[in-house]
C-alpha positions as CSV (number, residue, x, y, z in Angstrom):
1,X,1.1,12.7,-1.4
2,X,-2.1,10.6,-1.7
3,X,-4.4,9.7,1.2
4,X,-4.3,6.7,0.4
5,X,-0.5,6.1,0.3
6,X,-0.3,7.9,3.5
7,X,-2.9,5.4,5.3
8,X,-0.9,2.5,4.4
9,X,2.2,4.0,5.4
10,X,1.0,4.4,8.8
11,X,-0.9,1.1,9.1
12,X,2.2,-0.8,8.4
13,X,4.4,1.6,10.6
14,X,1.8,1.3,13.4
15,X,1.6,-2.4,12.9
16,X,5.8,-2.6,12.8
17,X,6.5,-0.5,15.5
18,X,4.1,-3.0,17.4
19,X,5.8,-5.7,16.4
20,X,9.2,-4.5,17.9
21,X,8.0,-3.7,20.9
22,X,7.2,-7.0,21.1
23,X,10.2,-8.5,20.1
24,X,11.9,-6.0,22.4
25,X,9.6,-7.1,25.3
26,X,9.2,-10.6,25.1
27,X,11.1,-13.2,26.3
28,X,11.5,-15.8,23.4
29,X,14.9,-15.0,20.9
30,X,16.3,-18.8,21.4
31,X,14.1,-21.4,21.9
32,X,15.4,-25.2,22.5
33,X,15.3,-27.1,19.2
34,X,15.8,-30.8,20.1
35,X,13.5,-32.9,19.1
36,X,14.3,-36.2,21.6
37,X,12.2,-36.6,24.4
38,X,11.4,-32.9,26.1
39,X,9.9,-32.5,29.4
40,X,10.2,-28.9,29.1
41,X,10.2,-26.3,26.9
42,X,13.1,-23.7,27.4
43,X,13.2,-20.0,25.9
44,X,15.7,-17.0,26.7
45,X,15.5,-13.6,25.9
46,X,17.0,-10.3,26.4
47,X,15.5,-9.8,29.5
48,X,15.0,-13.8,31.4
49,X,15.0,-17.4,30.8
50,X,11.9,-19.1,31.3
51,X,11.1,-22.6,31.2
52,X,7.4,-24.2,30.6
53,X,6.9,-27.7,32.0
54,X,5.4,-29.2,29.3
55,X,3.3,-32.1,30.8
56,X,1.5,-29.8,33.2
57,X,1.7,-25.6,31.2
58,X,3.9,-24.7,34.6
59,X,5.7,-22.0,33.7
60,X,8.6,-20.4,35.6
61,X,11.3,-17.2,34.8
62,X,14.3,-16.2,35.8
63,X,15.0,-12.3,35.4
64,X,18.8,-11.6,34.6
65,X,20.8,-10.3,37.8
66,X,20.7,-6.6,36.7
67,X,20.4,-4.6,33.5
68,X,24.1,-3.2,34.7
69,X,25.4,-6.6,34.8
70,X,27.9,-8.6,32.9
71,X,26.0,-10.0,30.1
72,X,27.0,-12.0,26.9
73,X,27.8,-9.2,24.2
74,X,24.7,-10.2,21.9
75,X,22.3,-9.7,24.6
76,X,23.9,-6.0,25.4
77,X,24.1,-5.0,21.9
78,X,20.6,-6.3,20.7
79,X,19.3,-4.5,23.6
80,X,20.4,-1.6,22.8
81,X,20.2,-1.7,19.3
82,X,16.1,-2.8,19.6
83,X,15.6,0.0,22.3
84,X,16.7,2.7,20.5
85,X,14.6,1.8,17.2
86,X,11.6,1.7,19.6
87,X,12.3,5.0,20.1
88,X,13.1,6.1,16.7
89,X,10.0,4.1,15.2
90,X,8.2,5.8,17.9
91,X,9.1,8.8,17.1
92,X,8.8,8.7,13.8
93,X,5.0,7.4,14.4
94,X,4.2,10.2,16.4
95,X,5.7,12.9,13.5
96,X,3.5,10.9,10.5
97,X,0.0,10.6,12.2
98,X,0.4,14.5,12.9
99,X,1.9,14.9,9.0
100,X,-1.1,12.9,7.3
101,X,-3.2,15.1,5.1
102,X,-6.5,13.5,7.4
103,X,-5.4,15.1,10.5
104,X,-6.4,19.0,11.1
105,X,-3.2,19.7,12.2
106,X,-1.3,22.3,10.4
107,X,-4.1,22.0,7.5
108,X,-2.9,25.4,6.1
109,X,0.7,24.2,5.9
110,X,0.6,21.5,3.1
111,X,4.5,21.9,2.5
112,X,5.0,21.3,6.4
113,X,3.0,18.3,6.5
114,X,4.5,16.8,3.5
115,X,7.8,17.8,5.2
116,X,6.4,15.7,8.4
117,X,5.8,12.9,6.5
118,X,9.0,12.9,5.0
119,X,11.2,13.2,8.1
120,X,8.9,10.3,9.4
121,X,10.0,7.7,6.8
122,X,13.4,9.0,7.2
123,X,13.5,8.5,11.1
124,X,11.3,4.9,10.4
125,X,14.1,4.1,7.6
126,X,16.8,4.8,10.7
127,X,15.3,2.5,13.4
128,X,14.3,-0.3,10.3
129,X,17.8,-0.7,10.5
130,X,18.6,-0.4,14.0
131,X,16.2,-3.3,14.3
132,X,17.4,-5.5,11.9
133,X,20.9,-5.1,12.9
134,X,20.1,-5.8,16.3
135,X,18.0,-9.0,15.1
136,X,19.9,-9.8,12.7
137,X,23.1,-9.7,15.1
138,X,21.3,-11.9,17.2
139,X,20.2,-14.8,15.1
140,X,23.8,-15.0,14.1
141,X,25.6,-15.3,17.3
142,X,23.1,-18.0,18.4
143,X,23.9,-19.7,15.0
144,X,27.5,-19.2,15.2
145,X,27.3,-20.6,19.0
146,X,25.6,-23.8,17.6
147,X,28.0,-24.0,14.5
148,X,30.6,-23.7,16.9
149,X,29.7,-26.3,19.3
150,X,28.9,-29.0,16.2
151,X,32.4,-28.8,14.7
152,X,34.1,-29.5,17.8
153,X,31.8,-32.4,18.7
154,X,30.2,-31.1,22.0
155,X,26.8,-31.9,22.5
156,X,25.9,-30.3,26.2
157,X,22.3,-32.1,25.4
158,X,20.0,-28.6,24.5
159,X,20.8,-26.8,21.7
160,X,19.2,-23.4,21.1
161,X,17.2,-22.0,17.8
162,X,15.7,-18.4,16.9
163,X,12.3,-17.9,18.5
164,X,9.8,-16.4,17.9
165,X,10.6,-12.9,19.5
166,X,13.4,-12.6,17.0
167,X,11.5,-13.2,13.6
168,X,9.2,-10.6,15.1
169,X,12.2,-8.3,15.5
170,X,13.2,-9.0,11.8
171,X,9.2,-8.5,10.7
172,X,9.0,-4.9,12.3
173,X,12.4,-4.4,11.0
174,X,11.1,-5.2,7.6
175,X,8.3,-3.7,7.8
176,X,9.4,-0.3,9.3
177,X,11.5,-0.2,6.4
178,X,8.9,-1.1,3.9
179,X,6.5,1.8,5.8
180,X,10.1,4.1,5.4
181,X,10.1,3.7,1.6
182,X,6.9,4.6,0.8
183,X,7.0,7.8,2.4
184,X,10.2,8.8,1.0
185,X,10.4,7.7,-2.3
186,X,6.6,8.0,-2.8
């Protein structure tokens, strides 16, 4: 496998396992989406709420009661779905930069190493989906929600969009799998 194939593997694995952390992390997969008069600016995530005050930058969060809580279903699900390709991008991460032909490791062993770096795209091609199922999952629930509350006429005044937390979900999802198939099929 080329060097050069290899670097841009892992720069696009690094850069999407990065970017689902983040998603995983941060607290902005629904933002409000009205565009009448806001005073504030709301956001909820999988783990708070937050609210920014928009005339003065306040800021303020709510944590959820407890991880063991009852939770709405998409927030359970797209937790555990985005935790667990963490881990398997993580993983996988870990097995490529100790596969690439650069790294001393194993330098005898060129079948091993290739080996490495094709158990890596598999395990990266694993969580890719993991995370964009979980995204994915997410992004239709809060549609559905919205589409639901439109055809029976209910307006409760805020109404919720995807934020930015869950296109970056979708991005490292995307890009994990990208990162998957050039180490496998190249």
């Amino acid at each position: 496998m080329s060097s050069a194939l290899q670097m841009t593997a892992f720069g696009l694995a690094l850069l999407s396992t990065l970017f689902l952390l983040l998603a995983t992390c941060t607290d902005c997969w629904m933002v409000n989406a009205d565009d009448s008069l806001e005073v504030s600016h709301k956001c909820r995530g999988l783990w708070r709420e937050c609210v920014t005050n928009m005339q003065d930058g306040v800021r303020t969060c709510d944590q959820y009661d407890s991880i063991l809580a009852d939770h709405p279903v998409k927030i359970v699900v797209t937790r555990t779905l985005l935790i667990s390709a963490d881990l398997l991008a993580g993983l996988a991460l870990l097995t490529l930069l100790l596969g690439l032909d650069c790294i001393k490791f194993l330098k005898e062993e060129p079948r091993v190493k290739l080996k490495m770096c094709y158990g890596a795209g598999v395990t990266l091609g694993a969580g890719s989906i993991l995370g964009l199922v979980g995204s994915v999952w997410y992004a239709v629930d809060v549609y559905m929600e919205r589409a639901m509350l439109v055809s029976h006429n209910v307006f409760l005044g805020v109404h919720y969009d995807f934020g930015w937390s869950c296109w970056l979900g979708m991005g490292g999802s995307a890009g994990c799998c990208v990162a998957s198939v050039l180490l496998t099929c190249c």
